[in-house]
N, C-alpha and C positions, 0 to 999 in steps of 0.2 A: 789325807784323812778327813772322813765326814764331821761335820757338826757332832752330832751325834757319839760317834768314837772319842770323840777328845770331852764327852761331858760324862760324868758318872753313870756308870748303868743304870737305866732304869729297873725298881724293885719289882719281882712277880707279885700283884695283885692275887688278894688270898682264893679267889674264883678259878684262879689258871692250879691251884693245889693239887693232885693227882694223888690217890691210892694206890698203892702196889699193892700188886694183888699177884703174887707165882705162885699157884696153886698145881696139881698134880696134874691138869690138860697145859697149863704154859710150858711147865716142865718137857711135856708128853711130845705138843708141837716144836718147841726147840730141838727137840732131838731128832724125831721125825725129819723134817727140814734138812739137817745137817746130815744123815742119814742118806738122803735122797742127793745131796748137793745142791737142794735146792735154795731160791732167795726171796724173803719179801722184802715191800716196802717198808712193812713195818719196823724191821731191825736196820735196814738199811738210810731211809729216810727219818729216821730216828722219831716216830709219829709217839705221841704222848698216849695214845689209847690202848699200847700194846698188851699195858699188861689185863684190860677189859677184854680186850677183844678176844685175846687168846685165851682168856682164861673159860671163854664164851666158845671156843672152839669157831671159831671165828678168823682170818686172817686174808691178807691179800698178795697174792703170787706175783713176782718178778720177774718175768722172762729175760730172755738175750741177755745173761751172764750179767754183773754188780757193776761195770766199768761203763761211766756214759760219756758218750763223746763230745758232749753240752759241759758248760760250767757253769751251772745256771748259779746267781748270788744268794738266794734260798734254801740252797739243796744240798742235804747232808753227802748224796751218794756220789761214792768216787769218780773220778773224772781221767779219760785219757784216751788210749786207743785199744780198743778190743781185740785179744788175738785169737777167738776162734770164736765159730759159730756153732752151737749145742743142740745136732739135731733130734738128739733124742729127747731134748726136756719137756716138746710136749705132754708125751705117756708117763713120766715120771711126776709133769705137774695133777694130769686125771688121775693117776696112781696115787698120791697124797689127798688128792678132795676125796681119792671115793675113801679113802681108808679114817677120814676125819667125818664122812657122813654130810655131806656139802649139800644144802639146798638152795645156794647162794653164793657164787664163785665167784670174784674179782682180779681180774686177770690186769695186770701191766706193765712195763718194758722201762729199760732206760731207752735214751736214744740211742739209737744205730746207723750215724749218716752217713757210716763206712759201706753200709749195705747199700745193695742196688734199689732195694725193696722199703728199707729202711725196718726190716724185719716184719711185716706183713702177713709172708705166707707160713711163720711161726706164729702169728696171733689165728690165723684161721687154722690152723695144724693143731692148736692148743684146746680150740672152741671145739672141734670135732674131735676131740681126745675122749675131752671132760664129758660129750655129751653120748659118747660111746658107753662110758661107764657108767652114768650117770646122767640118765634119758630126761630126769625129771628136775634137775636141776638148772637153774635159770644161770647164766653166763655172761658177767658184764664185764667189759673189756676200758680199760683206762690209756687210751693210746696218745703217740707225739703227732707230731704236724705231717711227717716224714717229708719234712720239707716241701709240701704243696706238691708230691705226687697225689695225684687221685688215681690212678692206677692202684696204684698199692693200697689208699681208702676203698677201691672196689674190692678187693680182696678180703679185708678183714668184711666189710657189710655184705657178700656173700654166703659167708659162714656161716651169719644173721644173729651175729650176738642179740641178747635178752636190751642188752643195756650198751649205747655207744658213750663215753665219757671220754669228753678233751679239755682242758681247762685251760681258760685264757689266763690266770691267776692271781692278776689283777687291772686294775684300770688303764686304757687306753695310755693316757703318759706316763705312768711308772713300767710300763712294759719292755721298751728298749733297756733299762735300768735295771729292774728285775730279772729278765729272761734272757738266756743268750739265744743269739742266733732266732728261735722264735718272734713271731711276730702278728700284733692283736688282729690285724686286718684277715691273716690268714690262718688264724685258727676259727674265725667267723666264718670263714669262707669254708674250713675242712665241716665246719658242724651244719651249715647251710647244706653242703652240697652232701654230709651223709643221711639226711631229711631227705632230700631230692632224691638220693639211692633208694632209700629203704622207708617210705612214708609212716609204715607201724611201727620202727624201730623206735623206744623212746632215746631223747639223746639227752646230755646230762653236762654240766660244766662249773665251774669251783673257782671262787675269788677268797684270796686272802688278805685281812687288812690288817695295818698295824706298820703296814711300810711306807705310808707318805701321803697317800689317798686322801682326799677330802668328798665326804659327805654325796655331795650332791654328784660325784664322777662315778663312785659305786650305781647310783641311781640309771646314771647314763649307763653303765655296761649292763646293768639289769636288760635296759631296754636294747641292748645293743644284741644280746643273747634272746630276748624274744623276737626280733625282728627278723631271725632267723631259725624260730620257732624250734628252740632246747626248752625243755618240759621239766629237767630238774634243776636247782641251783642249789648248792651248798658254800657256804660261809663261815670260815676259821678265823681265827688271831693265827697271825705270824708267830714263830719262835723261833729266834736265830740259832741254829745247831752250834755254832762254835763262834767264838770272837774275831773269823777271820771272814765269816759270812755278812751277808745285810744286815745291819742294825736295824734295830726294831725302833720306830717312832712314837709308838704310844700303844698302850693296850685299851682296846676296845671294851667297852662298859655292855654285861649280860642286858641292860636295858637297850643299849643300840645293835644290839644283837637281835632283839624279839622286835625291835621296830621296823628294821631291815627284813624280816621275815614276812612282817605284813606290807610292805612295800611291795616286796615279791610276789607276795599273792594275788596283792589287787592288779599288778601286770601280768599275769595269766599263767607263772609256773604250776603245774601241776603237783610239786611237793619241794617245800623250802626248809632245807635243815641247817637251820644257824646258830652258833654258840661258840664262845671261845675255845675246844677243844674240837670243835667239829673237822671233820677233816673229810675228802672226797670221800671215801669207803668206810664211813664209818655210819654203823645201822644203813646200810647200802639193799641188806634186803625189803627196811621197810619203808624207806624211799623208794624201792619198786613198785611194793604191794600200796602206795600210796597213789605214785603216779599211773599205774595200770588202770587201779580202780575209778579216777577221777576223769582218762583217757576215754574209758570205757562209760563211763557214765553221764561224756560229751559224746560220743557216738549215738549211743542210745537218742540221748536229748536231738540231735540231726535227724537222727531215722523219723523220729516220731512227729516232728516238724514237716520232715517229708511226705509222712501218713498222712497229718491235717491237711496237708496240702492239695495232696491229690484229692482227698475226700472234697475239699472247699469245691475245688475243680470240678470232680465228677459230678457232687451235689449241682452245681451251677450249671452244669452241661444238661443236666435233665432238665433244670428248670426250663432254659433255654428252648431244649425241644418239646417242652407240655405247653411253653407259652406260644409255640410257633403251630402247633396241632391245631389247640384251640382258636388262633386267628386262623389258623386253615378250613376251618369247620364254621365259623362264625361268615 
């Protein structure tokens, strides 16, 4: 038993307080959902935003069935061996966004390291479901490591999700301790090499603190996630789902929340949402519209560099030959 487990609980902090809020779209998507047989993280992972998010008509989809073959010490959702693969839940996951009016889809799986694929050509089967019914809707996908196939990362970054999201979830050494199976070096490696696939794709990654971290290690995985050039970061408070999960070490102060935010930024993410309730998919659309427009507005800035440039160039190139004329003629 940890430190931690044998001392008193620590008390929720009045900033982690949640509204409930089940108004007539919670009610609408519960049913919905259950209706279709489908699953989110949201009811699953037991995420604190549920009842905002849905009441916002807002929510994030589960593929490959509730049963993950990970036991990660975090993670509320069940744990074991999966007995069937559910090939029709792509069309029924497009079937619920378009019937919800999705201009912003969040797709993600448990693990699947029974699959060969590690369920792959269900995440690209999903992306060209949603984009069938729904042309104009942006599709970001929250995928596992699939054990350092990149076969299988080519498959989902061919479909060309809007948004690639993998989350190391925390710092370099609480990682083995944290994550089963999983491992930090090779989630840097799946987020490096899905940049290297798809250059415009942006790509997106989430650390949770509150489990053992110190300070100055978040800092280091800040730069550990740009050195492999991921454009979004989001930052939560841990919440231990049940007393049989990771104990939580402290809860994080909303002020080292917004300082962490601007650390972020001055290390070059394009949009950093940090707060104790922040969670990967949560305001996912406007961490898009953030990171596209700021993507987009270092494009520009290149192009237009490269304008001066040539201009410098060309300007100089006449010079050049009006001063080589005139010694010609002199």
């Amino acid at each position: 038993m940890s430190e931690r487990n044998k001392r008193e609980k620590l008390p929720k902090p009045d900033w982690l307080r949640i509204k409930l809020t089940t108004d007539g779209n919670y009610a609408e998507i519960k049913e919905m959902m259950r209706g279709k047989t489908l699953h989110t993280v949201c009811e699953e992972a037991r995420c604190p935003n549920i009842y905002e998010c849905w009441s916002n008509r807002t929510a994030t989809f589960m593929i490959l069935g509730d049963i993950c073959t990970r036991a990660c010490r975090f993670c509320a959702v069940k744990t074991g061996m999966p007995t069937e693969l559910d090939v029709q839940e792509p069309e029924r996951v497009a079937e619920a966004a378009e019937q919800m009016g999705l201009m912003h889809c969040v797709v993600t799986s448990v693990a699947r390291d029974d699959l060969a694929d590690g369920g792959a050509s269900i995440f690209a089967a999903t992306i060209a479901a949603i984009r069938k019914r729904l042309p104009f809707c942006r599709v970001e996908v929250l995928i596992p490591d699939f054990m350092g196939n990149w076969d299988a990362l080519q498959v989902v970054m061919d479909a060309n999700p809007d948004i690639l999201n993998h989350n190391i979830e925390t710092v370099e050494r609480m990682s083995d301790r944290v994550r089963a199976k999983a491992k930090y070096k090779r989630s840097l490696e799946l987020l490096r090499r899905a940049k290297e696939m798809k250059p415009k794709i942006p790509t997106k990654s989430s650390i949770m603190l509150g489990v053992g971290e110190q300070y100055d290690e978040i800092l280091q995985a800040m730069d550990d996630l740009r050195a492999v050039d991921c454009n979004i970061l989001t930052l939560g408070q841990y919440l231990q789902p049940t007393p049989k999960h990771l104990p939580i070490e402290r809860y994080v102060h909303p002020d080292e929340f917004a300082q962490l935010k601007i650390a972020g930024k001055e290390r070059g993410f394009r949009h950093v949402e940090s707060g104790p309730l922040v969670r990967s998919s949560y305001h996912a659309h406007e961490q898009t519209d953030s990171a596209h427009a700021a993507m987009a507005e270092e494009q520009s800035g290149l192009l237009r560099a490269e304008d001066a440039g040539l201009g410098l160039e060309s300007s100089g190139s006449c010079a050049s030959a009006a001063a080589g004329a005139l010694a010609g003629a002199n």
